[in-house]
GULO-539911 format. One record per atom (N, C-alpha, C): residue in three letters; x, y, z; atom name. Coordinates in nm, 2 decimals. Each point is the difference from the previous one (the first is absolute). Example, Ala and Ser with C-alpha at 12.3 -4.5 7.8 and 13.67 -1.06 7.14 Angstrom:
<nodes>
ALA | 1.32 | -0.57 | 0.78 | N;
ALA | -0.09 | 0.12 | 0.00 | CA;
ALA | 0.09 | 0.12 | 0.00 | C;
SER | -0.04 | 0.11 | -0.07 | N;
SER | 0.09 | 0.11 | 0.00 | CA;
SER | -0.08 | 0.11 | 0.08 | C;
</nodes>
This chain:
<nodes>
UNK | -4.98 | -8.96 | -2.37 | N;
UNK | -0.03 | -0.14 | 0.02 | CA;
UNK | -0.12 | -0.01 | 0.10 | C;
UNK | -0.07 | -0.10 | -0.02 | N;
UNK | -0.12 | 0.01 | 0.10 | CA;
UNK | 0.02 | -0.15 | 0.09 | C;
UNK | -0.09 | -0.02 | 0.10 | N;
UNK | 0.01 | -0.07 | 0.09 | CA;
UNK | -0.04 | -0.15 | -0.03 | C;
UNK | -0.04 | -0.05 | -0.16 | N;
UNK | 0.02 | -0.12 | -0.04 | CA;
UNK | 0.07 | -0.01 | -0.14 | C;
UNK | 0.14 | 0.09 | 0.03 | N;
UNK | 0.13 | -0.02 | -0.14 | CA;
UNK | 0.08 | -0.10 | 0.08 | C;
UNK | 0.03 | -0.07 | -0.13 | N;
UNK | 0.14 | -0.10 | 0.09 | CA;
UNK | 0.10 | 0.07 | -0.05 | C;
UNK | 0.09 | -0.01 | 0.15 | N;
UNK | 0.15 | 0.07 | -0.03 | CA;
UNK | 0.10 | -0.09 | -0.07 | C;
UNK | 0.04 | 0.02 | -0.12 | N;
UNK | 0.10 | -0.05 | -0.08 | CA;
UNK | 0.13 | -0.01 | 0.01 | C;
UNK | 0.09 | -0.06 | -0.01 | N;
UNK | 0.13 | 0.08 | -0.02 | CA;
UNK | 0.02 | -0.14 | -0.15 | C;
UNK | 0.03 | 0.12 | -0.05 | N;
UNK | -0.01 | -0.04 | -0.18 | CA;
UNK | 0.20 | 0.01 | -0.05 | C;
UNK | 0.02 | -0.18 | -0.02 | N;
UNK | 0.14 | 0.01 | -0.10 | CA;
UNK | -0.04 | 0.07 | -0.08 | C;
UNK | 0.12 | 0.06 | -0.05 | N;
UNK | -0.01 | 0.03 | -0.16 | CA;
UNK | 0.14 | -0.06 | -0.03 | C;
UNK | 0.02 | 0.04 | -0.14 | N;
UNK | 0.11 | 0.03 | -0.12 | CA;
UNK | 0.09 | 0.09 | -0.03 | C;
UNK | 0.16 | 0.04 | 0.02 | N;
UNK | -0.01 | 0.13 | -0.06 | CA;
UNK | 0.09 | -0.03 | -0.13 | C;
UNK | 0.00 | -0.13 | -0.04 | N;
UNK | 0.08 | -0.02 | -0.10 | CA;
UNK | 0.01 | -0.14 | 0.00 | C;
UNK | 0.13 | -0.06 | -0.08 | N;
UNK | -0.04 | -0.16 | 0.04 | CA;
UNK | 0.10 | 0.00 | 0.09 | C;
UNK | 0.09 | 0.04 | 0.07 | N;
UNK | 0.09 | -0.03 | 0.12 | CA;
UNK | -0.02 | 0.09 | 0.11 | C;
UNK | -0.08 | 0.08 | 0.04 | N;
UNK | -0.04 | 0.01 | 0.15 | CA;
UNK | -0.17 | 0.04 | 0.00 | C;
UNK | -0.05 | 0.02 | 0.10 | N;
UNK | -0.14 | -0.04 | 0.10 | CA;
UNK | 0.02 | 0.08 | 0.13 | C;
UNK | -0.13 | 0.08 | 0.00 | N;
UNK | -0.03 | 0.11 | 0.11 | CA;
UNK | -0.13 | -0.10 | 0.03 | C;
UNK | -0.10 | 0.10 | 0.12 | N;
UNK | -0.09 | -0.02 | 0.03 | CA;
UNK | -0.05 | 0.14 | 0.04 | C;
UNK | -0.18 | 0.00 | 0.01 | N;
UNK | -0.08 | 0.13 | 0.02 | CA;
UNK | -0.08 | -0.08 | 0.09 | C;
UNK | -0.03 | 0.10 | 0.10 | N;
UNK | -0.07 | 0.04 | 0.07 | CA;
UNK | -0.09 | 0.10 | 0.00 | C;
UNK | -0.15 | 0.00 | -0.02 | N;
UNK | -0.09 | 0.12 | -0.03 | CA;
UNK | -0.09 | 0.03 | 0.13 | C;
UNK | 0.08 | 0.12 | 0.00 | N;
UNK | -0.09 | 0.11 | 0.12 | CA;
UNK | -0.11 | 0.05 | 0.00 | C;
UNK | -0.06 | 0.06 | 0.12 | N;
UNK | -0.11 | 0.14 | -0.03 | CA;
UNK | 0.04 | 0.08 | -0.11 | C;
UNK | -0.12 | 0.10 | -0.01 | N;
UNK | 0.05 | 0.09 | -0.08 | CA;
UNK | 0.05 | 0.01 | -0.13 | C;
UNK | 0.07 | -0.07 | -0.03 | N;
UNK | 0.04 | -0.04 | -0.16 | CA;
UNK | 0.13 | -0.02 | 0.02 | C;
UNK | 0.05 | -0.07 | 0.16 | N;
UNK | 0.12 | 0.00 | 0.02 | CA;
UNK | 0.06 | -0.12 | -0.03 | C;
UNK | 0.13 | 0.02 | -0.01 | N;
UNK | 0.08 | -0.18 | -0.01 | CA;
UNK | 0.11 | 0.01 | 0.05 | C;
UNK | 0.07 | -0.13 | 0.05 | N;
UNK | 0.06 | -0.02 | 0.00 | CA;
UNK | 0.10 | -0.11 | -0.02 | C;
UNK | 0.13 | 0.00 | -0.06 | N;
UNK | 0.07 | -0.05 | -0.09 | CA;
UNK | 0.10 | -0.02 | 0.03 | C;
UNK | 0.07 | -0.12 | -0.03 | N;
UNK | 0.10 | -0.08 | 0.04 | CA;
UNK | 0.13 | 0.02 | -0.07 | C;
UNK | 0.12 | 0.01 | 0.07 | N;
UNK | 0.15 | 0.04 | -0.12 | CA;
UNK | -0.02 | -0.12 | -0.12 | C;
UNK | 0.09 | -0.02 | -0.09 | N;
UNK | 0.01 | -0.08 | -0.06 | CA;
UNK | 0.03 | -0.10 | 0.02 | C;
UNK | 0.00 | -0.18 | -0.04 | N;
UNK | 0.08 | -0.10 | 0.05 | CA;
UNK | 0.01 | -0.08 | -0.13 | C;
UNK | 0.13 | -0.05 | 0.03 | N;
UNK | 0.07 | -0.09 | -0.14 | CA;
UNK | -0.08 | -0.13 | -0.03 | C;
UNK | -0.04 | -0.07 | 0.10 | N;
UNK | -0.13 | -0.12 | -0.06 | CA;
UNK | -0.05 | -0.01 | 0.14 | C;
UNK | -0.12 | -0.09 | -0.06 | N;
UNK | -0.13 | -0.07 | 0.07 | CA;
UNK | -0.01 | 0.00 | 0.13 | C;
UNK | 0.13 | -0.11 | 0.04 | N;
UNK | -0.01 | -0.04 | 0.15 | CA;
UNK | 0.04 | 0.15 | 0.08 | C;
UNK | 0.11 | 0.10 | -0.07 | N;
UNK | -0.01 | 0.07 | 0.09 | CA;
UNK | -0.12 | 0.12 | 0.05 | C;
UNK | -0.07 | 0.02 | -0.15 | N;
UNK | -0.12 | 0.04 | 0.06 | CA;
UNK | -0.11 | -0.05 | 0.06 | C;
UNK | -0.02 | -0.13 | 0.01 | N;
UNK | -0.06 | -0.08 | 0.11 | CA;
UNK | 0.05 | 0.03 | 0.13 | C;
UNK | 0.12 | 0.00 | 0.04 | N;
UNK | 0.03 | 0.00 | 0.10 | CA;
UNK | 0.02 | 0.15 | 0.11 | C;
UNK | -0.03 | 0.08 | -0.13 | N;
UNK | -0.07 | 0.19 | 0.05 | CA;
UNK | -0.08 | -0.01 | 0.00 | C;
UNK | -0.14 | -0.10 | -0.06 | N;
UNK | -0.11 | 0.03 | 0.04 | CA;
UNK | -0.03 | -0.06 | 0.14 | C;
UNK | 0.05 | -0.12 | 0.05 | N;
UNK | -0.04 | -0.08 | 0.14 | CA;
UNK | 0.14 | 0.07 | 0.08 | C;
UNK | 0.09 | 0.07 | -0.04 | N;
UNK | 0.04 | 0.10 | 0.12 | CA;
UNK | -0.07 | 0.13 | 0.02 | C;
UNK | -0.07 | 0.06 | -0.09 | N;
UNK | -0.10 | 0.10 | 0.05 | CA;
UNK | -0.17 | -0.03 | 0.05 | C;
UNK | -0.01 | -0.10 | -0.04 | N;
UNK | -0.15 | -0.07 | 0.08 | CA;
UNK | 0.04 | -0.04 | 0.11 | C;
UNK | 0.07 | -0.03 | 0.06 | N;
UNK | 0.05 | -0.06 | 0.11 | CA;
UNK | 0.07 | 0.10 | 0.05 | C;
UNK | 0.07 | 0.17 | -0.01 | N;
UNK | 0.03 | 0.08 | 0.08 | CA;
UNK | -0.08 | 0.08 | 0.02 | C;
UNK | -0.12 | 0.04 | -0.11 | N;
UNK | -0.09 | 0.12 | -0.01 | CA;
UNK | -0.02 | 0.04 | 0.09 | C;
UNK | 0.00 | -0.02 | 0.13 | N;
UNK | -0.07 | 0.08 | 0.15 | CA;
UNK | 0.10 | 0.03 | 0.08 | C;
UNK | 0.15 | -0.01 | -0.07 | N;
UNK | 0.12 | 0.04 | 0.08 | CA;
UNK | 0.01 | 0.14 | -0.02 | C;
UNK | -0.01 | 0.07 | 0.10 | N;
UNK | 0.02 | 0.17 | -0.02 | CA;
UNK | 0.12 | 0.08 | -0.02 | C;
UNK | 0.10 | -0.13 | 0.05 | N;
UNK | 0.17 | 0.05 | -0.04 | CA;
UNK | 0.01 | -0.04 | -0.22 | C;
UNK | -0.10 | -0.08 | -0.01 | N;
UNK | 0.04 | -0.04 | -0.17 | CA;
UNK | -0.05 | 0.13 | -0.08 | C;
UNK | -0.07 | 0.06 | 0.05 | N;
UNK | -0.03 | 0.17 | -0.09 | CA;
UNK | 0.08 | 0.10 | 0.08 | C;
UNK | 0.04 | 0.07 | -0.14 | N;
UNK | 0.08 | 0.16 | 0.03 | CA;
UNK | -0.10 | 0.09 | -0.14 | C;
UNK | -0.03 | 0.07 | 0.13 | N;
UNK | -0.08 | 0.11 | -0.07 | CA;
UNK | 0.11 | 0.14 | -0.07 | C;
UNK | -0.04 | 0.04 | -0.11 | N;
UNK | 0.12 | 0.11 | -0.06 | CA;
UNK | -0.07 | 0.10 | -0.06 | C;
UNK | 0.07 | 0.08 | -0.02 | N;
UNK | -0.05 | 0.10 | -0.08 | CA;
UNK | 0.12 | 0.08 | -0.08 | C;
UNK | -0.05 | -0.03 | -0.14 | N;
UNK | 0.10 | 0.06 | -0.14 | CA;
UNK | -0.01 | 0.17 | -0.01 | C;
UNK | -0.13 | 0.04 | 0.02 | N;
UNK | 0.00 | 0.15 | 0.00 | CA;
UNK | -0.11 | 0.10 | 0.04 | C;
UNK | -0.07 | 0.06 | 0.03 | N;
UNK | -0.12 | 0.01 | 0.01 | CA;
UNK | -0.08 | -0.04 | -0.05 | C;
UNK | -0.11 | -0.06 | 0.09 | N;
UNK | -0.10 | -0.09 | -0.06 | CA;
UNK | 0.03 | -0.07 | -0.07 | C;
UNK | 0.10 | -0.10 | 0.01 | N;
UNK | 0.05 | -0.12 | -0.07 | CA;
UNK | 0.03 | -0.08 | 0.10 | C;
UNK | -0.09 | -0.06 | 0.06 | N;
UNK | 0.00 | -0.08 | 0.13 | CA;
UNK | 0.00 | -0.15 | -0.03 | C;
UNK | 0.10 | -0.12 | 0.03 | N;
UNK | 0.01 | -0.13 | -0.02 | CA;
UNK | 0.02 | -0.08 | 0.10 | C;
UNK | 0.00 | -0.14 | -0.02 | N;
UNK | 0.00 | -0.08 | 0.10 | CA;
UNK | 0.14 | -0.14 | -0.02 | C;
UNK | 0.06 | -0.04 | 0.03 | N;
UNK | 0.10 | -0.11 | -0.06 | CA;
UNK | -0.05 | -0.14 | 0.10 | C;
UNK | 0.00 | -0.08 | -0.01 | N;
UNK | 0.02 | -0.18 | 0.00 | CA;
UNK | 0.10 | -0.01 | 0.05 | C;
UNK | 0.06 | -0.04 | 0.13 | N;
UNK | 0.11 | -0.06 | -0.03 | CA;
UNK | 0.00 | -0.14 | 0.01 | C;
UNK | 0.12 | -0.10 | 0.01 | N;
UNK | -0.02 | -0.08 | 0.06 | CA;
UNK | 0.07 | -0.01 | 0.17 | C;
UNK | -0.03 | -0.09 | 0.04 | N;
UNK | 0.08 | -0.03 | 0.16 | CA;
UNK | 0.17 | 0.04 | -0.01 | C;
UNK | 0.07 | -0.01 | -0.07 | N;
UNK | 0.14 | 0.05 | -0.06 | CA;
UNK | 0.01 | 0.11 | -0.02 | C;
UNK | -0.11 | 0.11 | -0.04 | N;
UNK | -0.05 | 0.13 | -0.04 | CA;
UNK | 0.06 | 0.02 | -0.16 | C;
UNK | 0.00 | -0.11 | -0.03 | N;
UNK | 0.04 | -0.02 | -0.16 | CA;
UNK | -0.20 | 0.02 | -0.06 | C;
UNK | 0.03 | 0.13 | -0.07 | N;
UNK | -0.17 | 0.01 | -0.10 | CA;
UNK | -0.04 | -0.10 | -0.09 | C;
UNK | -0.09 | 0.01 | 0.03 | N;
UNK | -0.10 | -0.10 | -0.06 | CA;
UNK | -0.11 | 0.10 | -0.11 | C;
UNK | -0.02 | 0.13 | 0.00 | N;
UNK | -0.07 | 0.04 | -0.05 | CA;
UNK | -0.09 | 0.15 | 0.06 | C;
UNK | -0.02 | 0.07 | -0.11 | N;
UNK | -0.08 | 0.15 | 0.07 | CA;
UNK | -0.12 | 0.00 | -0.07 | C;
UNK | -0.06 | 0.13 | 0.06 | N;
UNK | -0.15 | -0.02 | -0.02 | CA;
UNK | 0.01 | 0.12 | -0.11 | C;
UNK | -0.10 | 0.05 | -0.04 | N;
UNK | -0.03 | 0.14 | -0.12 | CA;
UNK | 0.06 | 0.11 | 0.11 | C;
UNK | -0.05 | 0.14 | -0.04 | N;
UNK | 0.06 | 0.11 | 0.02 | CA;
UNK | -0.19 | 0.06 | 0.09 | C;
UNK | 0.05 | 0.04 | 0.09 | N;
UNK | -0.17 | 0.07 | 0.10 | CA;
UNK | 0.02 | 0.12 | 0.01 | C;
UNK | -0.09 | 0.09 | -0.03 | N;
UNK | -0.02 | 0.12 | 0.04 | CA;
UNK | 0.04 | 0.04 | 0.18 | C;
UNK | -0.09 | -0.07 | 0.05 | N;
UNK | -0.05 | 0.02 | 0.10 | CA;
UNK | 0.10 | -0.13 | 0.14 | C;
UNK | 0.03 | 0.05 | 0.12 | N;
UNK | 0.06 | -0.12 | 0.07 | CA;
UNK | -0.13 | -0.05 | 0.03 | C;
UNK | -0.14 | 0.03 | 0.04 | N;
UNK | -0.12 | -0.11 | 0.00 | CA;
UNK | -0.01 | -0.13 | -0.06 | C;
UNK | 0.02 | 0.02 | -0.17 | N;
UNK | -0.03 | -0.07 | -0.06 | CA;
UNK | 0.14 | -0.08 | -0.04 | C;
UNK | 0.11 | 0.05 | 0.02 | N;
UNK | 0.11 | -0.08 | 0.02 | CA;
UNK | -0.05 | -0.10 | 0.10 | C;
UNK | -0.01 | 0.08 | 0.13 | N;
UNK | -0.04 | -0.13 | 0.11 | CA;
UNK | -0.11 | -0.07 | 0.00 | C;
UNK | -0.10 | 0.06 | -0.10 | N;
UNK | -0.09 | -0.14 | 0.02 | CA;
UNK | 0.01 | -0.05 | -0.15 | C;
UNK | 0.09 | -0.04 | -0.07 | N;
UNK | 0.06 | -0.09 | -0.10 | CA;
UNK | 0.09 | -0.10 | 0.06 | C;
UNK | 0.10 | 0.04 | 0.13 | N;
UNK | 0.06 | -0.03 | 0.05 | CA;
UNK | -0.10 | -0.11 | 0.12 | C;
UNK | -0.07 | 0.01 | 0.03 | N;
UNK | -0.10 | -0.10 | 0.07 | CA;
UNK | -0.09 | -0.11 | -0.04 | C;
UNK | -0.06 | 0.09 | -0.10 | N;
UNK | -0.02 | -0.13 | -0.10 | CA;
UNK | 0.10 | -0.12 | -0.04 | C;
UNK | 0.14 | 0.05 | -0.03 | N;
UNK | 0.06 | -0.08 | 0.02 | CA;
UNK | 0.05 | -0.13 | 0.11 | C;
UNK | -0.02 | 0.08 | 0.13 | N;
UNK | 0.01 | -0.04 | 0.08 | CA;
UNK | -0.11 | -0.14 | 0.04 | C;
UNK | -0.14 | 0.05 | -0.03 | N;
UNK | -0.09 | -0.04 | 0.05 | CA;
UNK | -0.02 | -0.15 | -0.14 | C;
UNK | 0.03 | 0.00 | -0.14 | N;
UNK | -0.04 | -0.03 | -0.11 | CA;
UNK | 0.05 | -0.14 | -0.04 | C;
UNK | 0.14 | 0.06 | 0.00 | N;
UNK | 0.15 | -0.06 | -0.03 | CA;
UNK | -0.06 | -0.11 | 0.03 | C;
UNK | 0.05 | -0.08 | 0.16 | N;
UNK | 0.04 | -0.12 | 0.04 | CA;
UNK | -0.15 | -0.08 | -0.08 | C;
UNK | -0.11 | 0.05 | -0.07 | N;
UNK | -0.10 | -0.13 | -0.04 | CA;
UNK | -0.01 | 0.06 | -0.14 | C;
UNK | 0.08 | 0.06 | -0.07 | N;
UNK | -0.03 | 0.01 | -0.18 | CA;
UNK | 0.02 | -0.13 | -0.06 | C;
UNK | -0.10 | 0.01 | -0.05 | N;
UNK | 0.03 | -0.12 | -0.11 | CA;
UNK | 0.15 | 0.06 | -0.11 | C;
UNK | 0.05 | -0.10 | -0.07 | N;
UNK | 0.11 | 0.04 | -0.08 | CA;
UNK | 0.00 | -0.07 | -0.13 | C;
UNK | -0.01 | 0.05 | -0.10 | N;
UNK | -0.04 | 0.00 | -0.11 | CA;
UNK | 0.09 | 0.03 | -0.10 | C;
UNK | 0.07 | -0.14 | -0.10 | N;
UNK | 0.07 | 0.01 | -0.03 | CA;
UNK | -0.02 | 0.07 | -0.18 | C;
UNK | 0.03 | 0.13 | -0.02 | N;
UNK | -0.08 | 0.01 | -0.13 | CA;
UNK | 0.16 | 0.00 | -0.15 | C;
UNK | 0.08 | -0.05 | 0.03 | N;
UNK | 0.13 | -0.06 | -0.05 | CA;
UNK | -0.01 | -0.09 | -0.13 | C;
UNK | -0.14 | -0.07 | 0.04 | N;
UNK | -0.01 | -0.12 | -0.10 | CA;
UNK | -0.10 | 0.04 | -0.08 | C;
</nodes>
């Protein structure tokens, strides 16, 4: 992404009874939201992660196995809200991880559902 992309966070669909959201990173990264049973509740993950994004207790950084390096969302409850793709590298985990940080609280949100 370059220095005049607007940061998104894009509803989607995963069916007709629940709704995630994406978040698109550097790199060809993303991040993605658990599933939710309707509307309001994924509204209400997207304005609790725009409004936490700069909390450094809401991410847990993990790792599945070599070089399978990820990142988790939580919320203030440390109930998930969502993980990011799979990083080679802990660099580019952490600067996926910052973008977020830095991104989040002014993305536009974009409902692509309808």
């Amino acid at each position: 992404m370059t220095g005049k992309d607007i940061s998104q966070i894009e509803i989607r669909s995963a069916g007709s009874d629940e709704f995630y959201f994406v978040f698109r990173l550097p790199c060809d990264g993303m991040f993605v939201s658990i599933f939710f049973e309707n509307m309001p509740e994924v509204v209400a993950a997207v304005e609790n992660i725009k409004r936490n994004s700069t909390e450094e207790t809401c991410y847990i950084r993990n790792t599945m196995s070599a070089k399978q390096l990820y990142f988790i969302f939580t919320a203030k409850d440390k109930e998930p809200i969502g993980q990011s793709t799979r990083y080679k590298y802990t660099s580019s985990m952490d600067a996926g991880l910052q973008y977020m940080k830095k991104h989040l609280s002014i993305a536009e949100v974009v409902d692509l559902t309808t």
